[in-house]
C-alpha positions as CSV (number, residue, x, y, z in Angstrom):
1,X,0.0,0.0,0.0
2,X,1.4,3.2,-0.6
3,X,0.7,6.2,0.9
4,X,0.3,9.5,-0.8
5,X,2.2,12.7,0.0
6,X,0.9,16.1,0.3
7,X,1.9,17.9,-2.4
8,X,4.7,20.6,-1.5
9,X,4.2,23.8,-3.9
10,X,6.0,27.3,-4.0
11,X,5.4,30.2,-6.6
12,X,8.6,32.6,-6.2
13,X,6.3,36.0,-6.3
14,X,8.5,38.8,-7.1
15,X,8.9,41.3,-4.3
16,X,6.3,44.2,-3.7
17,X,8.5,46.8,-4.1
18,X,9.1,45.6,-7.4
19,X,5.4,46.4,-8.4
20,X,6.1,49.9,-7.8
21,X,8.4,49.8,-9.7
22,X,5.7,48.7,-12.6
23,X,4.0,52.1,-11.6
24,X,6.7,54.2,-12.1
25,X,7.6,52.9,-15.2
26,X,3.8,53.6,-16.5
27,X,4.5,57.5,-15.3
28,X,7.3,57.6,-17.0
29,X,6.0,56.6,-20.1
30,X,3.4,59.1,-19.5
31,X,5.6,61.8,-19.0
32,X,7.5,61.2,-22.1
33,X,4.8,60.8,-24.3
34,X,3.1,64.0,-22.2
35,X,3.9,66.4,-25.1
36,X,1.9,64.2,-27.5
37,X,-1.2,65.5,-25.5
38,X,-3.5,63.8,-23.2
39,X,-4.3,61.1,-24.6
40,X,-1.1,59.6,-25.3
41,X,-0.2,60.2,-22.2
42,X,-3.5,57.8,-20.5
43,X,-2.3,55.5,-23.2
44,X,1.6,55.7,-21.9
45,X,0.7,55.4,-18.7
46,X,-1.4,52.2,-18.9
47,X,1.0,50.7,-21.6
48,X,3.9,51.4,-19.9
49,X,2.6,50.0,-16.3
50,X,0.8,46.8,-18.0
51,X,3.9,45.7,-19.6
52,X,6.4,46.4,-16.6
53,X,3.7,44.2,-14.5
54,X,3.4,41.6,-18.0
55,X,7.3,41.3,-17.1
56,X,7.3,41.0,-13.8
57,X,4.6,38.8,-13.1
58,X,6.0,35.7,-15.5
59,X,9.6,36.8,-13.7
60,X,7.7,35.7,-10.3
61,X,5.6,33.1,-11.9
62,X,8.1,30.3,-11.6
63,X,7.1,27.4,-9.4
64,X,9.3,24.7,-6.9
65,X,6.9,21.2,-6.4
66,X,7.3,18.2,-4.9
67,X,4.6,16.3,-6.2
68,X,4.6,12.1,-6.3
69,X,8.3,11.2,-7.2
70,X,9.3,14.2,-8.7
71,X,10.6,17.5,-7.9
72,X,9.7,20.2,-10.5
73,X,11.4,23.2,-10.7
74,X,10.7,25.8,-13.2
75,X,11.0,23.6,-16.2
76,X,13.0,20.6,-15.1
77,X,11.9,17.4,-13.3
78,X,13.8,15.6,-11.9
79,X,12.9,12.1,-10.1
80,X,13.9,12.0,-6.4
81,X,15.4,8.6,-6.5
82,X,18.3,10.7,-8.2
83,X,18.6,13.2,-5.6
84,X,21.1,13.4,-3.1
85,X,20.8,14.5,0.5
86,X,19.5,18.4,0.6
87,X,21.8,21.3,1.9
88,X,19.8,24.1,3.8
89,X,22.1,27.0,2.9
90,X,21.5,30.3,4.8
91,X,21.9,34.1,3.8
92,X,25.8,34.2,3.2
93,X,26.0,30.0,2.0
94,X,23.4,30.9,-0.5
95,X,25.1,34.0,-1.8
96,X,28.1,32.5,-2.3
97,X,26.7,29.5,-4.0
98,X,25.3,31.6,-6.3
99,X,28.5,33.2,-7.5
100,X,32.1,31.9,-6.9
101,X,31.3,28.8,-5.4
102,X,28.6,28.0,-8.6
103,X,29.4,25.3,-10.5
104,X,28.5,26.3,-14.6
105,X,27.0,22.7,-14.8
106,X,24.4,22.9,-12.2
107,X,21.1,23.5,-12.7
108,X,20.5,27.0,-11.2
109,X,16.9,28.0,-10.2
110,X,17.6,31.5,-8.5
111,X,16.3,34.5,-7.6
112,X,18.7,36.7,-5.5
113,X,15.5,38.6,-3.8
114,X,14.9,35.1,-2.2
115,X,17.9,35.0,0.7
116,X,17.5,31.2,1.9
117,X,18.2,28.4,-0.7
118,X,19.0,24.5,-1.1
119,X,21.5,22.5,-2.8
120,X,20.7,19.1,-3.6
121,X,23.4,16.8,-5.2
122,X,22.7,15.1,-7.8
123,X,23.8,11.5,-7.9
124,X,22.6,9.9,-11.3
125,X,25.8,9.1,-12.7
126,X,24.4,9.4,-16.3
127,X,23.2,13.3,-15.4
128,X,26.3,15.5,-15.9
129,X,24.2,18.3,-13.7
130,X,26.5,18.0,-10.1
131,X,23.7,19.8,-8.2
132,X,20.2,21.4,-8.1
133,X,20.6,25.2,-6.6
134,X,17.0,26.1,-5.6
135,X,16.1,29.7,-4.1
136,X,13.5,28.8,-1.9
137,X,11.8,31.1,1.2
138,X,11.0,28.1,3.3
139,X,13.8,25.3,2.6
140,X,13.4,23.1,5.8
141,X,9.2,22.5,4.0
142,X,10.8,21.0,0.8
143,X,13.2,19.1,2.2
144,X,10.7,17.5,4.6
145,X,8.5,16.8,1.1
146,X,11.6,15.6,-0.5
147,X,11.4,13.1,2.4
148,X,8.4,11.9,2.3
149,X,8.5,11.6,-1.8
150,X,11.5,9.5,-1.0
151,X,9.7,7.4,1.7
152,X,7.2,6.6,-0.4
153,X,9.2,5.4,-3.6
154,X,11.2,3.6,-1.5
C-alpha cells in the first residue's frame, strides 16, 4: 500500500517593491509621451505600467513542487530517486553559492531577492548536472516533502 504525500508547492512572487516599480515605469512613459497630449499620455501610462507588470509577473511566476516522485522546478523534473541528501544553505552559503562557489554545470533556479536556498546533489551518474541550486523562502518544507516523496518510492 502506498501512501500519498501532500503535495509541497512554492510560486517565487516577485517582491512588492518591485510592483512599484511597474507604476513608475507607466509615469514615465506618460511623461515622455506628455507632449503628444492627453491622450497619449493615459495611453503611456497604462502601456507602460501593463507591460512592466506583464514582465514582472512571469519573472515571479516560476514554481518549486514536490509532487509524487518528482521534484519540479521551473522547467525541469527531476525524479527524487536521483537526488542526493538536501543542503539548507543560509543568507551568506546561499550568496556564495550563487557566485564563486557556482558550478557552470548545475542547474540554477535562482532568484537573488529570495535569501535562503538549497543545494541538492545530484547522484545519477548518467546526469552531468553535479547539483540542483533552488532559491526557496521556506527550505526546511521541501526538504521535509523531499522526504516523504523519497519514503514513499522507497
Amino acid at each position: 500500500m502506498q501512501l500519498s504525500v501532500p503535495p509541497y508547492e512554492e510560486r517565487l512572487t516577485a517582491p512588492r517593491a518591485w510592483w512599484l516599480v511597474c507604476l513608475l515605469v507607466g509615469v514615465s512613459m506618460a511623461l515622455i509621451m506628455l507632449p503628444f497630449g492627453t491622450l497619449p499620455l493615459l495611453g503611456g501610462l497604462v502601456g507602460g505600467t501593463a507591460i512592466a507588470a506583464v514582465v514582472t509577473s512571469s519573472y515571479g511566476s516560476i514554481r518549486i513542487r514536490v509532487v509524487g516522485d518528482s521534484l519540479i522546478a521551473g522547467e525541469a523534473r527531476i525524479p527524487v530517486s536521483a537526488l542526493g541528501e538536501p543542503e539548507i544553505l543560509d543568507r551568506e552559503e546561499a550568496q556564495a553559492w550563487r557566485t564563486h562557489k557556482a558550478n557552470p554545470h548545475a542547474f540554477m533556479l535562482l532568484r537573488a531577492y529570495i535569501p535562503t536556498a538549497l543545494r541538492i546533489p545530484i547522484t545519477d551518474p548518467n546526469d552531468p548536472t553535479p547539483y540542483v541550486y533552488l532559491s526557496t523562502r521556506n527550505p526546511e518544507a521541501v526538504v521535509a516533502a523531499l522526504a516523504a516523496a523519497r519514503k514513499t518510492t522507497a
